[in-house]
ZALO-665375 format. One record per residue: x negated, y negated, z of N, C-alpha, C in turn; residue number from 1; residue in one letter. Coordinates in steps of 0.2 Angstrom, whole numbers. Example, Ala and Ser with C-alpha at 12.3 -4.5 7.8 and 13.67 -1.06 7.14 Angstrom:
2
<pt n_c1="-66" n_c2="28" n_c3="39" ca_c1="-62" ca_c2="22" ca_c3="39" c_c1="-66" c_c2="16" c_c3="39" pos="1" code="a"/>
<pt n_c1="-64" n_c2="11" n_c3="35" ca_c1="-68" ca_c2="5" ca_c3="36" c_c1="-64" c_c2="0" c_c3="39" pos="2" code="s"/>
end
This chain:
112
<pt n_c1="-77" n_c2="-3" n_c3="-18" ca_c1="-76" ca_c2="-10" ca_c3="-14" c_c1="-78" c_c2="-15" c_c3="-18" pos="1" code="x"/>
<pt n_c1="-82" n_c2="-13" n_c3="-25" ca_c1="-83" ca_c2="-18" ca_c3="-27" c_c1="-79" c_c2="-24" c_c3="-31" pos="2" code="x"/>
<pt n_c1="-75" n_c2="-21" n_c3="-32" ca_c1="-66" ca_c2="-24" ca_c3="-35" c_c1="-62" c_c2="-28" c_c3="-29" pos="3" code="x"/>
<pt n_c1="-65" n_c2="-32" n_c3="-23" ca_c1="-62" ca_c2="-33" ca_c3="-18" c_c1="-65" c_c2="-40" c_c3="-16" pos="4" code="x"/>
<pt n_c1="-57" n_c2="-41" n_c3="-17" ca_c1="-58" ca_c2="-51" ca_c3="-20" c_c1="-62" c_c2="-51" c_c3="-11" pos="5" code="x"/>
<pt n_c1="-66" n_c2="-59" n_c3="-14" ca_c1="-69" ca_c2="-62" ca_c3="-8" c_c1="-69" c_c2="-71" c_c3="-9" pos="6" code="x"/>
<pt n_c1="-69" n_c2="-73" n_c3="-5" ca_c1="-68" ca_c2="-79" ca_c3="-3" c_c1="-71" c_c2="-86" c_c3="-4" pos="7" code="x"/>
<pt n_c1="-67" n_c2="-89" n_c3="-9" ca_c1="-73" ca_c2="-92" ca_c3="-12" c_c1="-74" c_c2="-100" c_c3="-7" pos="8" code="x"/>
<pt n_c1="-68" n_c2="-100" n_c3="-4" ca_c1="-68" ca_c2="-105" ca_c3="-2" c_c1="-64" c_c2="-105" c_c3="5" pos="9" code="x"/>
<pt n_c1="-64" n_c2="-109" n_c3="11" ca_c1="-61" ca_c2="-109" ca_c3="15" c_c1="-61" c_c2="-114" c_c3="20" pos="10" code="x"/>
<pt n_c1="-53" n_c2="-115" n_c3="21" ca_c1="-53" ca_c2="-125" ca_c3="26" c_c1="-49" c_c2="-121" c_c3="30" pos="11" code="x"/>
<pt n_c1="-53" n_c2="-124" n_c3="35" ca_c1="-49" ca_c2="-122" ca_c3="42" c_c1="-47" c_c2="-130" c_c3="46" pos="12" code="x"/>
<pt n_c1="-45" n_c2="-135" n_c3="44" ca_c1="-44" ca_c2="-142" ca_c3="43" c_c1="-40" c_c2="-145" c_c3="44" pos="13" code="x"/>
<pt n_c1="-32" n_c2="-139" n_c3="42" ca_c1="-26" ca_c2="-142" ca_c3="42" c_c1="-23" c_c2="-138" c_c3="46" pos="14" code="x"/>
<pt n_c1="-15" n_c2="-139" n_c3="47" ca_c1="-9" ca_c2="-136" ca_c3="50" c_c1="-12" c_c2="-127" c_c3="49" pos="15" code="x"/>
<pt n_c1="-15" n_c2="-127" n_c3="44" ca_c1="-16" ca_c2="-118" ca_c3="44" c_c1="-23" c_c2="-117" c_c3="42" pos="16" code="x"/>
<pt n_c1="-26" n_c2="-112" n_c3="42" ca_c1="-32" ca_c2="-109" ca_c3="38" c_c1="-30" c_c2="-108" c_c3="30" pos="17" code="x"/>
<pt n_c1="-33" n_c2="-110" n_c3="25" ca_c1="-33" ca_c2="-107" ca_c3="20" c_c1="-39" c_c2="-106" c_c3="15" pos="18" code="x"/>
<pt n_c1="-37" n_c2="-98" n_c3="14" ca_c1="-43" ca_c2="-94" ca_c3="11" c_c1="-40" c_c2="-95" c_c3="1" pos="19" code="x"/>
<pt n_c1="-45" n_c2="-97" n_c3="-1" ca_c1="-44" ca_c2="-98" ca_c3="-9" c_c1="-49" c_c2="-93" c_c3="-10" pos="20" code="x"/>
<pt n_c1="-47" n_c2="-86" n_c3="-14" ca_c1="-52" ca_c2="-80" ca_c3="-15" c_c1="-52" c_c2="-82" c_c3="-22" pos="21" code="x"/>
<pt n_c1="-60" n_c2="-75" n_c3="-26" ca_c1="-60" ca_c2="-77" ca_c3="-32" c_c1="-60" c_c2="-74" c_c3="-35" pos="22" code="x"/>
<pt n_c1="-51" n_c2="-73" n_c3="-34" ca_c1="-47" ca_c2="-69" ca_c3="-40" c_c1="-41" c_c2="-75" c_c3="-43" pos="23" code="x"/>
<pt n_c1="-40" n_c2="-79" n_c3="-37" ca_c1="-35" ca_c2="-86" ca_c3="-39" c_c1="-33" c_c2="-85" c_c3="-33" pos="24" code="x"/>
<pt n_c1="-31" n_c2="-81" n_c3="-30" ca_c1="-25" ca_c2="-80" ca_c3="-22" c_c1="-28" c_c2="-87" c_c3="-18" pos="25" code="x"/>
<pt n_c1="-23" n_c2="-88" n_c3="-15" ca_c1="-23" ca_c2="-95" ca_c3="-10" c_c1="-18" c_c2="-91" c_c3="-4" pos="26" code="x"/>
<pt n_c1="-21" n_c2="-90" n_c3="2" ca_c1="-19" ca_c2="-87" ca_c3="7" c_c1="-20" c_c2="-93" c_c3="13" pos="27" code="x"/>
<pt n_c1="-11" n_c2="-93" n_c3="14" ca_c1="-13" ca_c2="-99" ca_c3="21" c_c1="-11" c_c2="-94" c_c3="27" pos="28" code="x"/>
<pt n_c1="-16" n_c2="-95" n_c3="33" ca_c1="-14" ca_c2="-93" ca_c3="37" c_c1="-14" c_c2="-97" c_c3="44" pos="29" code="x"/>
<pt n_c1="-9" n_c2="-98" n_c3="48" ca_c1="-5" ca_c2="-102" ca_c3="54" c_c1="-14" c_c2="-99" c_c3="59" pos="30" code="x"/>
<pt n_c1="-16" n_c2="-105" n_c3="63" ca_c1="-21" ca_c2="-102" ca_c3="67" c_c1="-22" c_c2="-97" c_c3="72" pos="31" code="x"/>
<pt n_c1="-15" n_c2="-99" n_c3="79" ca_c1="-14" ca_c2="-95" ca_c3="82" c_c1="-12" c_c2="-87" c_c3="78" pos="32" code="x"/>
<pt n_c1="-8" n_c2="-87" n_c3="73" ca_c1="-5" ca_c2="-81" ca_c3="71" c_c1="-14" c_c2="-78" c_c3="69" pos="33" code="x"/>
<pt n_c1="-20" n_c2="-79" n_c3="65" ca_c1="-25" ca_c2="-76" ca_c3="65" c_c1="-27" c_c2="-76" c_c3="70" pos="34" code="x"/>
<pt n_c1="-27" n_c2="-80" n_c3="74" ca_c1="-32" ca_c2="-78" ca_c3="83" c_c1="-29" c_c2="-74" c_c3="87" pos="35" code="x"/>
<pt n_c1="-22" n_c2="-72" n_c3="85" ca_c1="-19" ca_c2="-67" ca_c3="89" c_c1="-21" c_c2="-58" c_c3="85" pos="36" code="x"/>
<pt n_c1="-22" n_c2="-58" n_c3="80" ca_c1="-25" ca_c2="-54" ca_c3="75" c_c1="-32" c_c2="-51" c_c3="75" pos="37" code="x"/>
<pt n_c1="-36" n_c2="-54" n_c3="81" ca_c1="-42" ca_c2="-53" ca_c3="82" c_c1="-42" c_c2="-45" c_c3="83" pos="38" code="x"/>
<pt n_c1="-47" n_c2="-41" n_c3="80" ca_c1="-48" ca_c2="-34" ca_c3="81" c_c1="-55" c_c2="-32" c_c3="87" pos="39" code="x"/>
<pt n_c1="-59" n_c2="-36" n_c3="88" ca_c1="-65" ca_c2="-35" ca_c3="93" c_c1="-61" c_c2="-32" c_c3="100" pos="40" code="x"/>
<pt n_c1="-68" n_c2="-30" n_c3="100" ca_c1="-65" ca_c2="-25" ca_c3="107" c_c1="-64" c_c2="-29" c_c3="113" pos="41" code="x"/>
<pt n_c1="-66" n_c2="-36" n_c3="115" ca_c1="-62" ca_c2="-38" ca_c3="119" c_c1="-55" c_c2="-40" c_c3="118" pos="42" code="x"/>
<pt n_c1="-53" n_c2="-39" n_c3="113" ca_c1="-45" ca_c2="-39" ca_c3="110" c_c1="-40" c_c2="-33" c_c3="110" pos="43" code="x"/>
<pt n_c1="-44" n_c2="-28" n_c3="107" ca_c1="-42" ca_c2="-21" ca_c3="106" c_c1="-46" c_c2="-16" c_c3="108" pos="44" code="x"/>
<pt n_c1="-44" n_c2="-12" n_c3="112" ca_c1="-45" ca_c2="-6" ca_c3="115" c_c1="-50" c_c2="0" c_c3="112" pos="45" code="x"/>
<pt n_c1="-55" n_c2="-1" n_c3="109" ca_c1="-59" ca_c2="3" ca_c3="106" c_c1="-55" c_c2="10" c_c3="103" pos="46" code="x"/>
<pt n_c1="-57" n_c2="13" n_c3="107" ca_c1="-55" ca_c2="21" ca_c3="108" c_c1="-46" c_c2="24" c_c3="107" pos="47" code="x"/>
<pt n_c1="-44" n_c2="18" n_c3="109" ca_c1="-36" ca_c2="19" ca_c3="107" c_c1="-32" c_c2="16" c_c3="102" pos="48" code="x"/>
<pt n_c1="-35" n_c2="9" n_c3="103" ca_c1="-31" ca_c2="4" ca_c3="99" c_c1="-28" c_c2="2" c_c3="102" pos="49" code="x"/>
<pt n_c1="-25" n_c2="3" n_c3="106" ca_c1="-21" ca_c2="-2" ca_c3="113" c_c1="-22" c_c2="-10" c_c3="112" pos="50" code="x"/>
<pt n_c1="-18" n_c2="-13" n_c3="113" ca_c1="-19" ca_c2="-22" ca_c3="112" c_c1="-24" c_c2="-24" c_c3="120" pos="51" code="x"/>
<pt n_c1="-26" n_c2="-28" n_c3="119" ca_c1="-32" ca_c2="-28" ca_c3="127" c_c1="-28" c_c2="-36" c_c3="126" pos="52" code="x"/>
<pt n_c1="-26" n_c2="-41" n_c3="124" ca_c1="-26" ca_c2="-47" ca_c3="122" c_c1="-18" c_c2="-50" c_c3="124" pos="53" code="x"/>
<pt n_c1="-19" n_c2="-51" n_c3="128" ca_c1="-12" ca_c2="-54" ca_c3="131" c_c1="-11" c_c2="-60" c_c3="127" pos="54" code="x"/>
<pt n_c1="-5" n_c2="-61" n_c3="125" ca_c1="-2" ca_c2="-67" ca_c3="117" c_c1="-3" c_c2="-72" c_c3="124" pos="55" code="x"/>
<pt n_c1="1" n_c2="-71" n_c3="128" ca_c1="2" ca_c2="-77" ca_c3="132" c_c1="-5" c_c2="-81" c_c3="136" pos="56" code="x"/>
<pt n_c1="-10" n_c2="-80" n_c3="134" ca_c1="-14" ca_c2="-82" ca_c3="137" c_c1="-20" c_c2="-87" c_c3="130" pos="57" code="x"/>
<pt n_c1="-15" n_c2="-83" n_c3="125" ca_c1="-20" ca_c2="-89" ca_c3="120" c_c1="-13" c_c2="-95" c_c3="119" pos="58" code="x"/>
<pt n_c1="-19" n_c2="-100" n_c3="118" ca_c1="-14" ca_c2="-106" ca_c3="118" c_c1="-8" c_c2="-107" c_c3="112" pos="59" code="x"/>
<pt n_c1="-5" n_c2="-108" n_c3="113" ca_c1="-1" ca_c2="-110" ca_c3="106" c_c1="-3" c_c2="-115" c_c3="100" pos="60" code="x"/>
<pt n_c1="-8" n_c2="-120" n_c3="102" ca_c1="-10" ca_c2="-125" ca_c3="99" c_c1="-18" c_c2="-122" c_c3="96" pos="61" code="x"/>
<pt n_c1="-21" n_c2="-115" n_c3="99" ca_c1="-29" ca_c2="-112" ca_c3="97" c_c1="-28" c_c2="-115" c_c3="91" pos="62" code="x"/>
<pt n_c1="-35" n_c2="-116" n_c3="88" ca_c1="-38" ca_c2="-119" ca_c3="83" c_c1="-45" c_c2="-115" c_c3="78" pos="63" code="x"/>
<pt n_c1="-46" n_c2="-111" n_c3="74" ca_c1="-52" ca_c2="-110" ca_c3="73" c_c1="-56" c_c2="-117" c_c3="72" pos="64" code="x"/>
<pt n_c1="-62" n_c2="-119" n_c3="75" ca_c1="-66" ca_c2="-125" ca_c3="74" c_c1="-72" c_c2="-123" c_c3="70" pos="65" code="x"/>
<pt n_c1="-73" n_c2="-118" n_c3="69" ca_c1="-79" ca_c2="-117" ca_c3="66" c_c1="-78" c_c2="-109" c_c3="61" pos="66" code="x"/>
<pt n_c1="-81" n_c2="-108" n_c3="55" ca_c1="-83" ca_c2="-102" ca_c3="54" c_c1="-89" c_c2="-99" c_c3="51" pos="67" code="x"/>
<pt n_c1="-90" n_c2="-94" n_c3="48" ca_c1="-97" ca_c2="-91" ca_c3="48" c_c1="-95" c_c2="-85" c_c3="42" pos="68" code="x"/>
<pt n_c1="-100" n_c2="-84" n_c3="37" ca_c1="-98" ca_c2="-77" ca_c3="34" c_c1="-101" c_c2="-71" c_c3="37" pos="69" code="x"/>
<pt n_c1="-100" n_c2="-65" n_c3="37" ca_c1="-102" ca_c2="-60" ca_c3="42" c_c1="-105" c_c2="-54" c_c3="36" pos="70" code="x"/>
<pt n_c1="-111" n_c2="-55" n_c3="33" ca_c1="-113" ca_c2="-50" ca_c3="29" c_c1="-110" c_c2="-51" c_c3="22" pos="71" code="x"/>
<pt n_c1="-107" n_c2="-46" n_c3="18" ca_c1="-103" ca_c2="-46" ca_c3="12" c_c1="-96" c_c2="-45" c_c3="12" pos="72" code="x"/>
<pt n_c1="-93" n_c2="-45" n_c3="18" ca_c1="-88" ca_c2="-40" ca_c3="20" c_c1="-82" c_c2="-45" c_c3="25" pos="73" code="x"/>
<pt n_c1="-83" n_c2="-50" n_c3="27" ca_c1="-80" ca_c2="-54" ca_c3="32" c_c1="-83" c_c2="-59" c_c3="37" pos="74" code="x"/>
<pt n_c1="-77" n_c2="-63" n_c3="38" ca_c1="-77" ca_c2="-70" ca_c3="42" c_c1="-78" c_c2="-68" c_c3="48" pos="75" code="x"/>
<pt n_c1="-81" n_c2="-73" n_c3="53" ca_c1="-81" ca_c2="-75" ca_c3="58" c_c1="-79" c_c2="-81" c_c3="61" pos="76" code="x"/>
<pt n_c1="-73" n_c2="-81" n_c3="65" ca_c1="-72" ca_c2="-89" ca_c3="68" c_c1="-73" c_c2="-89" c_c3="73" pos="77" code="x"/>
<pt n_c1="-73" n_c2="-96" n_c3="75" ca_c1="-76" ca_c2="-98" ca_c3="81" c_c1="-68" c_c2="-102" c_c3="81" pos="78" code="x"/>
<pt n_c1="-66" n_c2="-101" n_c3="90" ca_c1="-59" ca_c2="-102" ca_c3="91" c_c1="-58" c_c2="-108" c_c3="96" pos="79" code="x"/>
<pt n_c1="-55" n_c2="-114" n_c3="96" ca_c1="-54" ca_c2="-119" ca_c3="102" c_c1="-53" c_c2="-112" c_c3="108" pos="80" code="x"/>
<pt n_c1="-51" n_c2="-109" n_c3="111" ca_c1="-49" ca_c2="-105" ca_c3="115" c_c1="-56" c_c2="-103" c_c3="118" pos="81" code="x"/>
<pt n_c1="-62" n_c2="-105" n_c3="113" ca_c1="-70" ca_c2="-101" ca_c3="115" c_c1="-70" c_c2="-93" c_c3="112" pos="82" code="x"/>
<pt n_c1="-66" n_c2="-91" n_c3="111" ca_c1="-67" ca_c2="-83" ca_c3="108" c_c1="-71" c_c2="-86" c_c3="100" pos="83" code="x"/>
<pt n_c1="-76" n_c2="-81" n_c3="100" ca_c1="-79" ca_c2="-79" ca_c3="94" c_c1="-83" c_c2="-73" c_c3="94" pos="84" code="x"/>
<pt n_c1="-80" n_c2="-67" n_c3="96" ca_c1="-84" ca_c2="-60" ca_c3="94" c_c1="-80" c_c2="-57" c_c3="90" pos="85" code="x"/>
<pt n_c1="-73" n_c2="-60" n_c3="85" ca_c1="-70" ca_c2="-56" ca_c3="80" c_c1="-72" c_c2="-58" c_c3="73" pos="86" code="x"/>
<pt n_c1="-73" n_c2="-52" n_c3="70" ca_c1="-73" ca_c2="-52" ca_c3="64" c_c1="-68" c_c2="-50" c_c3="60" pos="87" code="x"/>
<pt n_c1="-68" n_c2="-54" n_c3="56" ca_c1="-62" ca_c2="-55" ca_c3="51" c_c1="-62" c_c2="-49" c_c3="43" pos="88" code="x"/>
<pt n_c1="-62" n_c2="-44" n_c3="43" ca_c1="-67" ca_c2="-41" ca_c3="36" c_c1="-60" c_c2="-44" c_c3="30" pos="89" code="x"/>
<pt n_c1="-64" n_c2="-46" n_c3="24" ca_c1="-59" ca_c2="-48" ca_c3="17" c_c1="-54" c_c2="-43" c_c3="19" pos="90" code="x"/>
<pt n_c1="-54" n_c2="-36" n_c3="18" ca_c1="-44" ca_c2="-30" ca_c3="18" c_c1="-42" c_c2="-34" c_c3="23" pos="91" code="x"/>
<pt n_c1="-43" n_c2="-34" n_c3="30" ca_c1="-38" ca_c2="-38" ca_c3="34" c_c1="-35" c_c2="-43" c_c3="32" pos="92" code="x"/>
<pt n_c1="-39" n_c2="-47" n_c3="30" ca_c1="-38" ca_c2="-54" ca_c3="31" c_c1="-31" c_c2="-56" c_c3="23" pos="93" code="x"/>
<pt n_c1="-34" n_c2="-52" n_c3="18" ca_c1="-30" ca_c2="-51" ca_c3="11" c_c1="-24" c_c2="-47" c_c3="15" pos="94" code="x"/>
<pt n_c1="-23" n_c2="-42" n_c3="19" ca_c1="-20" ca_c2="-38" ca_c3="20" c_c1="-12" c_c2="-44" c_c3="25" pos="95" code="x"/>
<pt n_c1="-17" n_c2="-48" n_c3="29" ca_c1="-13" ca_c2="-53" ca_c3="34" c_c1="-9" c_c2="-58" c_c3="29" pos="96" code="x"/>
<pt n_c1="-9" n_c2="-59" n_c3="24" ca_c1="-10" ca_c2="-64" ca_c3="22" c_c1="-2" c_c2="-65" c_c3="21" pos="97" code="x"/>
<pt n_c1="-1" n_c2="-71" n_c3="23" ca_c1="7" ca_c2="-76" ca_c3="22" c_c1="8" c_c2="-78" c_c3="18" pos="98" code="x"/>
<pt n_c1="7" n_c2="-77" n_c3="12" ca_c1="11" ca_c2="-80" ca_c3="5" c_c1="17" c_c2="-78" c_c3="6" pos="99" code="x"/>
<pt n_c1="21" n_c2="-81" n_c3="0" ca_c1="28" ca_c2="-79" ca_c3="-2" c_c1="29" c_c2="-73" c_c3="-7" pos="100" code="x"/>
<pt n_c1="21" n_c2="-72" n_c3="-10" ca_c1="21" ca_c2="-65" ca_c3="-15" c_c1="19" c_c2="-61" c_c3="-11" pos="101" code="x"/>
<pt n_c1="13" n_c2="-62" n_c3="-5" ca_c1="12" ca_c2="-56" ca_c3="-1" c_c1="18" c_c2="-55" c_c3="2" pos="102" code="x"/>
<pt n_c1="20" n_c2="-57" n_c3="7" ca_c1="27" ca_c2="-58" ca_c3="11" c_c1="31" c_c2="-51" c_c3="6" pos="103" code="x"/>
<pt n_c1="34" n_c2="-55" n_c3="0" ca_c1="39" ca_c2="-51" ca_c3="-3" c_c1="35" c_c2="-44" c_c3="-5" pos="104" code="x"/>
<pt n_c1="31" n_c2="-44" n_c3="-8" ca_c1="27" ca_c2="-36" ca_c3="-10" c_c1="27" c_c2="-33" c_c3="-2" pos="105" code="x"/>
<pt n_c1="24" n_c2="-34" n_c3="4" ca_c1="27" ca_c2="-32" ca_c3="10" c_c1="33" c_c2="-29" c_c3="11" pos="106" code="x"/>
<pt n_c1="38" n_c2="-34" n_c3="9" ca_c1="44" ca_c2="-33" ca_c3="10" c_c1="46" c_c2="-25" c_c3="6" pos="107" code="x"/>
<pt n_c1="45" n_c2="-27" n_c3="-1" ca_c1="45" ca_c2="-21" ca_c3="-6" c_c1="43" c_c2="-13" c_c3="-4" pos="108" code="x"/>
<pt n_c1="37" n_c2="-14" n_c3="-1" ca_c1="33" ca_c2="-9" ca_c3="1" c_c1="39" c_c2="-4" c_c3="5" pos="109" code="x"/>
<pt n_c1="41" n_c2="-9" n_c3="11" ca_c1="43" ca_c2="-6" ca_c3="18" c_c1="50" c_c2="-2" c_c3="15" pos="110" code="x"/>
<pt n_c1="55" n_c2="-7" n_c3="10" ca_c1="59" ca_c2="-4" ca_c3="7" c_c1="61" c_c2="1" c_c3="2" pos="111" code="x"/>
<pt n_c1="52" n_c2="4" n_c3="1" ca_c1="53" ca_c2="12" ca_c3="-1" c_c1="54" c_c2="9" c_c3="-10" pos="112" code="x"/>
end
């Protein structure tokens, strides 16, 4: 785990979040698409994994307004919607990530 880029910087300010890690990666991610991705278990079903979190009940305009670092391992936001018991750990967050190189390696992956 020690080889697992971490985040050296982060604005949550614009049209989207964007994580600048310190390997160079610059990861933008749409707000609501990350709050929809929350994994706490008022979101997700502990024991099954089931979605607990209805899309249609978060706003389409949620915001994170604030964040926090979580140990060595992951982000915490704080969301306009009032949710903040998700943490974000670096794999997920690297894992989410919309770029157009992530996107395409995704892309790559799935087509074998």
């Amino acid at each position: 785990m020690e080889n697992q880029p971490r985040p050296k910087e982060v604005d949550i300010g614009g049209a989207n979040i964007i994580i600048l890690w310190d390997d160079g990666h610059r990861s933008p991610y749409p707000h609501r698409y990350l709050r929809l991705r929350c994994r706490c278990a008022s979101c997700v079903e502990e024991m099954t994994g089931r979605p607990r979190l209805d899309p249609n009940k978060v706003p389409q305009n949620v915001r994170a307004v604030d964040h926090m670092p979580v140990g060595n391992y992951g982000i915490q936001f704080l969301w306009s919607d009032t949710h903040y018991t998700g943490i974000y750990p670096f794999t997920l967050l690297r894992a989410l990530c919309t770029c157009i190189a992530c996107k395409e390696a995704q892309a790559a992956a799935e087509r074998g």
